[in-house]
C-alpha positions as CSV (number, residue, x, y, z in Angstrom):
1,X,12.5,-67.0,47.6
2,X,9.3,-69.0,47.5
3,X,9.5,-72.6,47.6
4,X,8.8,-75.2,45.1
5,X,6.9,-78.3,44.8
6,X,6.7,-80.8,42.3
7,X,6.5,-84.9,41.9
8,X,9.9,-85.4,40.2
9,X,13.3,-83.7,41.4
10,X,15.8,-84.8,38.7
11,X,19.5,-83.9,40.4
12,X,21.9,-83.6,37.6
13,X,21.4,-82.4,33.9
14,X,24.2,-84.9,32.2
15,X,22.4,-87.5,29.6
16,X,20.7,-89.4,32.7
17,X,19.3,-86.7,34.4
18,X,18.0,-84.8,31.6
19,X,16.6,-87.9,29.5
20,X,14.9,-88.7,32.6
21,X,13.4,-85.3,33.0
22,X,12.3,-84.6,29.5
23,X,10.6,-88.3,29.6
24,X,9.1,-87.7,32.7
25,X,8.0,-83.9,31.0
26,X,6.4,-86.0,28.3
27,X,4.6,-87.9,30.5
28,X,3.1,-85.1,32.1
29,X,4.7,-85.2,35.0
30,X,5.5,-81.9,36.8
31,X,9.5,-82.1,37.0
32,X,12.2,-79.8,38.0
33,X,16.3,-80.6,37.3
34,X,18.9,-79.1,38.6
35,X,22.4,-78.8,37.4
36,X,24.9,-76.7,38.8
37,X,27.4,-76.5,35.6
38,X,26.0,-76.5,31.9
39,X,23.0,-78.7,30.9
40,X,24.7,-81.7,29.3
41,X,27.0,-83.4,32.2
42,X,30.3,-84.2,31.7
43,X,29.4,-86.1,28.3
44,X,28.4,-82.9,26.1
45,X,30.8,-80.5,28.0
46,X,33.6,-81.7,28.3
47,X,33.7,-86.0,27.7
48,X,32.3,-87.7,25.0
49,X,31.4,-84.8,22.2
50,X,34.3,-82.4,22.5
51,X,36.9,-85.2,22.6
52,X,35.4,-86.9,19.7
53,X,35.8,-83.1,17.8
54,X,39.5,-83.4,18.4
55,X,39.5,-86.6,17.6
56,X,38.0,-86.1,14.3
57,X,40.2,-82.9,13.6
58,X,43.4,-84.7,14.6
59,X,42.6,-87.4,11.7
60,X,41.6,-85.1,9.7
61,X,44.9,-83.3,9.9
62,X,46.9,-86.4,9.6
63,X,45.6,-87.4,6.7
64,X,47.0,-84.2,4.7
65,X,50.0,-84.2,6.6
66,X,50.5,-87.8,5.0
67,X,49.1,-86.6,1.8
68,X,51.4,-83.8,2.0
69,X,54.4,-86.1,2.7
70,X,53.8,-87.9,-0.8
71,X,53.1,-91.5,1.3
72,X,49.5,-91.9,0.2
73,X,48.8,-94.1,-3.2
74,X,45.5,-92.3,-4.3
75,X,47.6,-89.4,-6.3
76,X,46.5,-86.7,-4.4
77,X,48.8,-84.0,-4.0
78,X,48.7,-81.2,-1.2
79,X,51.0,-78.8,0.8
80,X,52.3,-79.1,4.1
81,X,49.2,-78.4,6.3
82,X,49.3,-75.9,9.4
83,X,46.8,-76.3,12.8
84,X,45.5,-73.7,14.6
85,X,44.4,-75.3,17.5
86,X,42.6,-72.0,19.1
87,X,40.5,-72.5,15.9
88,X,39.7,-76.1,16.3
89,X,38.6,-75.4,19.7
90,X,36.3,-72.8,18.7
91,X,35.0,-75.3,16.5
92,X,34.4,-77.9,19.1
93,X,33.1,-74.8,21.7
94,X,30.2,-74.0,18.5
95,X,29.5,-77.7,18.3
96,X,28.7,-78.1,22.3
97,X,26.7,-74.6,22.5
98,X,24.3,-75.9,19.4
99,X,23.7,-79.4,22.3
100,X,23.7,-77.1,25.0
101,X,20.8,-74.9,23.4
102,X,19.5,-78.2,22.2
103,X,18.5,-80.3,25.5
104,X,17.7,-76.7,26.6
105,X,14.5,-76.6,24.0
106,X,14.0,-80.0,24.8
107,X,13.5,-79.1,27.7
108,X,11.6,-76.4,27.6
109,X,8.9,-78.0,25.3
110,X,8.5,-80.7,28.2
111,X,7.7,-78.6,30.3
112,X,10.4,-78.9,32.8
113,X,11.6,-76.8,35.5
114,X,15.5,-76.0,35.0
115,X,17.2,-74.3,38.3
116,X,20.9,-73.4,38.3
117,X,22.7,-74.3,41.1
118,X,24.3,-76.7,43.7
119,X,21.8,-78.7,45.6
120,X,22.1,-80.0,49.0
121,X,19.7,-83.0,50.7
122,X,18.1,-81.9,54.0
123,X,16.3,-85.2,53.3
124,X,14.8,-88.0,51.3
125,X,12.5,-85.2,49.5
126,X,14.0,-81.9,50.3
127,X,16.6,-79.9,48.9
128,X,17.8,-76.4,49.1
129,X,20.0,-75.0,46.1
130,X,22.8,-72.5,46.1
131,X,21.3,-70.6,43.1
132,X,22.9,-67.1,41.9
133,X,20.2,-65.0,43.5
134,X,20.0,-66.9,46.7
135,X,18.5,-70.4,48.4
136,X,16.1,-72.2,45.9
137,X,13.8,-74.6,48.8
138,X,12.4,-77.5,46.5
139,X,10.1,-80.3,47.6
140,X,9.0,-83.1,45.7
141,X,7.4,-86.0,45.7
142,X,10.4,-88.6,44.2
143,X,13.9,-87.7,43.5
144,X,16.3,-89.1,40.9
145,X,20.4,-88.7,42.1
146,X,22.0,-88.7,38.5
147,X,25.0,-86.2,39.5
148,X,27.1,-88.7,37.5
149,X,31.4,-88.6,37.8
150,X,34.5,-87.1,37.8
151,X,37.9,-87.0,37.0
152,X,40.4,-89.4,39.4
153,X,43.1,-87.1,41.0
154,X,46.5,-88.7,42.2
155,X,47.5,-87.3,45.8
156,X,51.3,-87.3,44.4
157,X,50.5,-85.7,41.3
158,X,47.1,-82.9,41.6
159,X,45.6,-81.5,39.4
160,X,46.9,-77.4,38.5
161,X,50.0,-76.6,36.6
162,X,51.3,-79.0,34.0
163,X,49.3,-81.6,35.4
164,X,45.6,-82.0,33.5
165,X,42.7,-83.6,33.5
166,X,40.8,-84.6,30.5
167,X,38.4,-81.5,30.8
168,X,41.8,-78.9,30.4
169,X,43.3,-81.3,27.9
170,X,40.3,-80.4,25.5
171,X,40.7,-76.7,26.2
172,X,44.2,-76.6,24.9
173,X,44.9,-73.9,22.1
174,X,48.1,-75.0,22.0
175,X,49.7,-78.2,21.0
176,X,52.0,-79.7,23.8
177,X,55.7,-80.7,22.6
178,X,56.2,-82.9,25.4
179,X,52.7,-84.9,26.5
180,X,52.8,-88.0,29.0
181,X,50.0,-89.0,29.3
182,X,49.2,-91.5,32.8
183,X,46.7,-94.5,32.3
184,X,46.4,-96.3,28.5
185,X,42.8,-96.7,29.6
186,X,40.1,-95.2,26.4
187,X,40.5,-91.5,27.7
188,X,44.0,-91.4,27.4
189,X,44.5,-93.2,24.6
190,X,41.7,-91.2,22.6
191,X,43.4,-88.7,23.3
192,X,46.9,-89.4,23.7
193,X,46.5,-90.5,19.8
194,X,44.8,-87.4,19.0
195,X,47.3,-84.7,20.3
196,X,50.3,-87.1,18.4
197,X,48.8,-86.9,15.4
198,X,48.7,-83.3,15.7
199,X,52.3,-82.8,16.5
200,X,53.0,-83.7,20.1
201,X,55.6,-86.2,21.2
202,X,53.7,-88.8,23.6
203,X,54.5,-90.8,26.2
204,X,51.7,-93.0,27.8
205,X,53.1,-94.7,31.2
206,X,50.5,-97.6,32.3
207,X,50.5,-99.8,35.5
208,X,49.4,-102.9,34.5
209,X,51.0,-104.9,32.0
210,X,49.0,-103.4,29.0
211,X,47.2,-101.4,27.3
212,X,43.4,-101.4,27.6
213,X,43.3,-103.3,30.2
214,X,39.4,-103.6,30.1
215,X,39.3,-105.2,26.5
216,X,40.9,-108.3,25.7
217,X,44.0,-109.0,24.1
218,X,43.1,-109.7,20.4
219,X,41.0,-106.6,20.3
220,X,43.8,-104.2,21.9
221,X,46.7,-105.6,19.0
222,X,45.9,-103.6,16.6
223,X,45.4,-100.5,18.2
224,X,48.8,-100.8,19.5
225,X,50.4,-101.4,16.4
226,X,49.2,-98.1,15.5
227,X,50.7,-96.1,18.6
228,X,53.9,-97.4,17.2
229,X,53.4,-96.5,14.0
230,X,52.3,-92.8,15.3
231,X,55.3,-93.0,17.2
232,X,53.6,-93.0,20.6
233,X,55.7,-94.6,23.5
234,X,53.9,-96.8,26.0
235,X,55.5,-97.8,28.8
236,X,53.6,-100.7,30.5
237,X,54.4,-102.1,33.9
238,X,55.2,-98.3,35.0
239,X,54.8,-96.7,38.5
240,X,54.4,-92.7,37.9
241,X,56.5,-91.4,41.4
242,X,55.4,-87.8,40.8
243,X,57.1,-84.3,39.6
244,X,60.7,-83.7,39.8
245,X,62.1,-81.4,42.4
246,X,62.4,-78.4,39.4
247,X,58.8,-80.0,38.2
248,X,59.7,-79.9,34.6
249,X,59.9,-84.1,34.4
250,X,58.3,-86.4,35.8
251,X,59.4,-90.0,38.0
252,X,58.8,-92.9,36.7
253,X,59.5,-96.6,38.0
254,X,60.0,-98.9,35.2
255,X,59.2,-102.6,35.3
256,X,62.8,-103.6,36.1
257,X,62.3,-101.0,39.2
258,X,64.9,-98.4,37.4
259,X,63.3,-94.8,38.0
260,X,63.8,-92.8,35.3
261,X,62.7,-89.1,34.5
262,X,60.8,-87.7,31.6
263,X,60.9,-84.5,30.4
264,X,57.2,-82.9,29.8
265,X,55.4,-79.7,29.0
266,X,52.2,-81.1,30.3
267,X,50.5,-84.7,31.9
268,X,47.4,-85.6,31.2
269,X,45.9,-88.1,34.2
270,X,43.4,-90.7,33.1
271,X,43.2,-92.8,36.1
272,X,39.5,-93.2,35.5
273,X,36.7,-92.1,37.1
274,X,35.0,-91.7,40.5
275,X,31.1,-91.5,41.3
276,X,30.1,-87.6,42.1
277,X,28.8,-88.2,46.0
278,X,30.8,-85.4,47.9
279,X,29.1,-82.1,48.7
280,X,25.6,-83.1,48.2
281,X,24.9,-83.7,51.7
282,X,24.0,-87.7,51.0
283,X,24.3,-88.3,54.6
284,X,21.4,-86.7,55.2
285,X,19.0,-89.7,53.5
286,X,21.5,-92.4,54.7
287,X,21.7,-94.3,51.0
288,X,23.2,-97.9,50.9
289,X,26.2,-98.0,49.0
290,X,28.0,-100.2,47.1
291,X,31.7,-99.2,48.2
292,X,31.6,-95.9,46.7
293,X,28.4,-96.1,44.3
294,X,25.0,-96.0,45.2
295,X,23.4,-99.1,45.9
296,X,20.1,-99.6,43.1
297,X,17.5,-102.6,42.5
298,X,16.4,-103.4,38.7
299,X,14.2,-100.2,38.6
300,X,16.9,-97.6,39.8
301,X,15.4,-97.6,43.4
302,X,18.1,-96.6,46.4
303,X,17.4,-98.0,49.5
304,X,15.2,-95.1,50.5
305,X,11.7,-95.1,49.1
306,X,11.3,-92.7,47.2
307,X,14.8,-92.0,45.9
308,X,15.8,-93.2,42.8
309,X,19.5,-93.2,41.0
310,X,20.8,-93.6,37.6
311,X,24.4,-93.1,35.7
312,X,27.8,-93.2,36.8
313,X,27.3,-92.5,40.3
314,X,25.7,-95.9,40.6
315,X,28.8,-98.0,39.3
316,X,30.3,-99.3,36.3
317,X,30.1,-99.2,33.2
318,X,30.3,-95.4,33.6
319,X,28.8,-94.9,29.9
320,X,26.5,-92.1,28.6
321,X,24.0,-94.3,26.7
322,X,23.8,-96.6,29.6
323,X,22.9,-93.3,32.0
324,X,20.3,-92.5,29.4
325,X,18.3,-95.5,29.4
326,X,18.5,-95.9,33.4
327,X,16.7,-92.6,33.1
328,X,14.3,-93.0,30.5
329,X,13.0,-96.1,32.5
330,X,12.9,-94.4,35.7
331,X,10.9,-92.0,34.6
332,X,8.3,-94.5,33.2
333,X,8.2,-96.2,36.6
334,X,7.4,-92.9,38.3
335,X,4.5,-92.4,35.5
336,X,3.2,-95.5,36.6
337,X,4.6,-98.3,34.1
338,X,5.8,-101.1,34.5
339,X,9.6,-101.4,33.9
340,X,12.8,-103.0,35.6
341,X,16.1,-103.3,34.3
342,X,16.5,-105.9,31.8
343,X,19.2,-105.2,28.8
344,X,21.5,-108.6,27.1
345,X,24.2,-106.0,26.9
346,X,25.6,-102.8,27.2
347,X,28.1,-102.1,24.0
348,X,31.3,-100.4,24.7
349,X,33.0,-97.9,22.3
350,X,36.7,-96.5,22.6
351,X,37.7,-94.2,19.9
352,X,41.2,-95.0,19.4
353,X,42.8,-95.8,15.8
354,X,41.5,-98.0,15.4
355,X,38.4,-97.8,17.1
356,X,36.9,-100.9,19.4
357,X,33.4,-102.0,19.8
358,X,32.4,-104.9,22.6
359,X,29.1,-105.7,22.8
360,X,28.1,-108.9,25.1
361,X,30.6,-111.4,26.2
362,X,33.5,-111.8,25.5
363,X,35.2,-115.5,24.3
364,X,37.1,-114.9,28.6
365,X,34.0,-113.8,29.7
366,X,32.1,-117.2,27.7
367,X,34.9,-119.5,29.6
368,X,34.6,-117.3,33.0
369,X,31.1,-118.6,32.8
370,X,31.6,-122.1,31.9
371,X,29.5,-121.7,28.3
372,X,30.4,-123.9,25.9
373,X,31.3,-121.5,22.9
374,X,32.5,-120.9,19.2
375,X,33.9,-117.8,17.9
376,X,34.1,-116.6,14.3
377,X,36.5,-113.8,13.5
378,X,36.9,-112.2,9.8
379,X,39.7,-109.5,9.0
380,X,39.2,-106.4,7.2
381,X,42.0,-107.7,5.5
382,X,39.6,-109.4,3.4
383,X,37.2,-106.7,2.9
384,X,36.7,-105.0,-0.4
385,X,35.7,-101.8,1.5
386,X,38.3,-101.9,4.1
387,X,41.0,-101.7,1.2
388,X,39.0,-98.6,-0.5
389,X,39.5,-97.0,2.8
390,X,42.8,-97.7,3.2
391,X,41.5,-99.1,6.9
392,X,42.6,-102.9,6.3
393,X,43.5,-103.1,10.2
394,X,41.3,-104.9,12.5
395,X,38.3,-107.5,12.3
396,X,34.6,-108.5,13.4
397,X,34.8,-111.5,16.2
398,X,31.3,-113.3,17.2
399,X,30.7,-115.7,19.8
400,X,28.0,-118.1,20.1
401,X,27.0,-120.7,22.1
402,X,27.7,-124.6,21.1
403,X,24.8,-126.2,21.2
404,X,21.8,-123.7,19.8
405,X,24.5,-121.3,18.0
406,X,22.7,-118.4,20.3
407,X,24.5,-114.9,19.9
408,X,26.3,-114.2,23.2
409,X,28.8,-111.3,21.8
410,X,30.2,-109.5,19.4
411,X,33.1,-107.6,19.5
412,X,35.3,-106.0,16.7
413,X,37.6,-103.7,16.1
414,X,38.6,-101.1,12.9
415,X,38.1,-97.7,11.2
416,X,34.5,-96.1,12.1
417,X,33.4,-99.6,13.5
418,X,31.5,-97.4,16.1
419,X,29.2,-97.1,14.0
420,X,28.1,-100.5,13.9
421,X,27.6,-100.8,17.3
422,X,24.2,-100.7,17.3
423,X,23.4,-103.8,14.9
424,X,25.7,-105.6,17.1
425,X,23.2,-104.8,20.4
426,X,20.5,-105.3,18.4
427,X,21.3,-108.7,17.3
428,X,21.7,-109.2,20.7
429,X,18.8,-108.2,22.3
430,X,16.5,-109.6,20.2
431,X,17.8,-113.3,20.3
432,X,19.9,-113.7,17.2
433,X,21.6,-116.9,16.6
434,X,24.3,-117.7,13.9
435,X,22.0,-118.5,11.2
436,X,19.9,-115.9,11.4
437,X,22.8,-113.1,10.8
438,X,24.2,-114.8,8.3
439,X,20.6,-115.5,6.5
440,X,20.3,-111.4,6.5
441,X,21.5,-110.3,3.2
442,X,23.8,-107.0,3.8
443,X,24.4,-104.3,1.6
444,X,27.7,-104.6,-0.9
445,X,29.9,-103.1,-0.3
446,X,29.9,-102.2,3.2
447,X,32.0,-102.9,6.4
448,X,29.1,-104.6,7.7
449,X,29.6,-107.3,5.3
450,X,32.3,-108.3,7.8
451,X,30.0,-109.0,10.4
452,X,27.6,-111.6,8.2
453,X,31.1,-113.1,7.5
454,X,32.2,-113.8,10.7
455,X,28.8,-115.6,11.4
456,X,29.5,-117.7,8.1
457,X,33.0,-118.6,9.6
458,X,31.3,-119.7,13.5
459,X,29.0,-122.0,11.3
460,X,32.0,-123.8,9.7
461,X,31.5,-122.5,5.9
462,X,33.7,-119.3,5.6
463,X,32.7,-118.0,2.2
464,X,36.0,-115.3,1.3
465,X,38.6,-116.3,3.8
């Protein structure tokens, strides 16, 4: 098979690796990727669009089920509804195969090279491919490692059998009885509160002392308020020991070191994440690391000129949107522009019920700093269109510094608050302080309202609370 040459090797296809490559496409660059799975990475296969299908079917589901059950006030009336899960999969399969084809087309119209397969360093601008039809030799001029993450497997408890992943969780056609789920991180609770809505009876068994361990307290409250009400038990403080001797229940060490066994039909482990560096043949180019990530500057650069990096397999946070602007950048550098690394904040989005936002610091991470700060938080409670929704739980929280009233976070938590994510980054980013949020007039009546309110309460002159 005849070799090929080009400036930019993009290595991985997931939402940093093929921004990069259809920027870089744009840019008239001559690019090649390679994937060796489906165009899209974990995110669009089998992360962040397939669980947010379930997600949304699960809800949708409960609702009638509730309607059904004559609890809801509205006086809507509706039989008992029935799932068939093979169906909502094929729903959520449709949805991923319309992306799929998308970044395909996008990348075709860039221009770019797309070769299938698993590629191997032989060094800093080499690689051969294990393609279908044989070795693919490509050379190029810069690379870009964006072979982003995978699932965390427990030695005591692999993977195969009752034991899942997230990726198998979302290929269910059936709808566990008996689901424990291990780590109340945002996979497993995503999910976790998905399958119980649609009928399962779940367990989630966390190590540390609570859920969400990454968010802070007030933010996690009412999100665990509704796992009780979903009749979801958590068990915090709790050591998983591993399958039962028959392996139809699982070990766990309680807080009060009591072991105790539950019975299951499947476990779903969401330990987190781990940077994709085996079977690449890294040692070949020698990369710094940092413990188990690549080591990058402010422009993506690895420690080998060259070789640039991007996503999760450079370290936390392990988000999609965060992959996509490492790569959107990088490819600007390698055009010749002048970029470096330079973001206020990174806004983080778990789709529980309700669903969390955080965008900048935190009031922890203010005091971790030593910033004098003021917070403002208003409850949906007290918004006109969280009680049409019938999604009162939760609230908008901003903190600001003291003395210039400079916007240093905003966090919040509620019904389809993801969606106001971005006018929390944006604030950010471009220098807001108290006054000028709360001198933007926002459309009534919206959920958004609940942001200029919280502002109003920072400055000391609430107006409805």
């Amino acid at each position: 098979m005849k070799d090929i040459s080009c400036k930019l090797l993009v290595i991985g296809a997931g939402p940093g690796g093929y921004a990069c490559a259809i920027r870089a496409g744009q840019l008239g660059i001559d690019t090649v990727v390679v994937e060796a799975k489906k165009l899209g990475g974990t995110c669009l296969n089998v992360g962040c669009i397939p669980s947010k299908a379930l997600i949304h079917a699960a809800e949708e589901f409960k609702k009638v089920a509730r309607i059904a059950s004559g609890e809801s006030p509205l006086g809507i009336s509706a039989g008992k509804p029935a799932l068939d899960l093979s169906k909502t999969v094929l729903w959520k399969e449709g949805i991923v195969g319309r992306l799929n084809n998308g970044v395909s087309g996008l990348l075709k119209r860039a221009d770019v090279k797309v070769v299938e397969g698993w590629a191997r360093f032989r060094d800093g601008k080499t690689v051969e491919v294990e393609t279908e039809i044989g070795p693919q030799v490509i050379r190029a001029e810069q690379v870009v490692i964006a072979t982003g993450s995978d699932a965390i497997e427990l030695p005591f408890l692999p993977f195969g059998g009752k034991v899942i992943s997230s990726t198998e969780a979302l290929a269910l056609i059936e709808v566990p009885s008996k689901l424990v789920v291990v780590g109340a991180g945002y996979i497993g609770l995503e999910l976790g509160t998905a399958f119980a809505k649609i009928g399962a009876a779940v367990t989630v068994v966390e190590a540390q002392g609570r859920i969400l361990p990454q968010y802070d307290a007030e933010l996690t409250r009412p999100v665990a308020k509704r796992l009780r009400e979903l009749d979801i038990r958590v068990l915090t403080g709790a050591k998983v020991k591993g399958l039962t001797s028959k392996g139809d229940a699982l070990s766990i060490e309680a807080t009060d070191g009591e072991v105790v066994t539950l019975a299951v039909d499947k476990i779903l482990v969401t330990v987190g994440r781990k940077p994709a560096t085996e079977g690449w043949d890294l040692d070949a180019i020698d990369l710094d690391m940092d413990g188990p990530f690549i080591r990058i500057d402010d422009k993506c650069r690895t420690s080998m000129r060259g070789v640039y990096s991007i996503g999760d397999v450079t370290g936390e946070p392990m988000l999609a949107h965060r992959a996509t602007a490492q790569g959107e950048m990088v490819a600007r550098i390698v055009a010749g522009e002048k970029r470096s690394w330079d973001k206020v904040c990174i806004p983080a989005v778990c789709f529980t019920d309700p669903e969390i936002v955080s965008a900048g610091l935190s009031p922890d991470e203010a005091k971790a700093a030593g910033i004098e700060f003021k917070t403002g938080l208003f409850p949906f409670q007290a918004s006109g269109r969280a009680m049409t929704l019938e999604k009162e739980a939760g609230f908008i929280r901003v903190v600001a510094r003291a003395d210039n009233h400079l916007l240093l976070g905003i966090q919040g938590v509620g019904a389809g608050i993801a969606e106001l994510s971005a006018g929390f980054s944006l604030a950010l980013e471009m220098g807001a302080r108290l006054e000028d949020v709360a001198a933007t007039i926002h459309a009534h009546p919206t959920q958004s309202e609940s942001l200029l309110e919280a502002t109003l309460k920072a400055l000391g002159h609430p107006m409805h609370i």
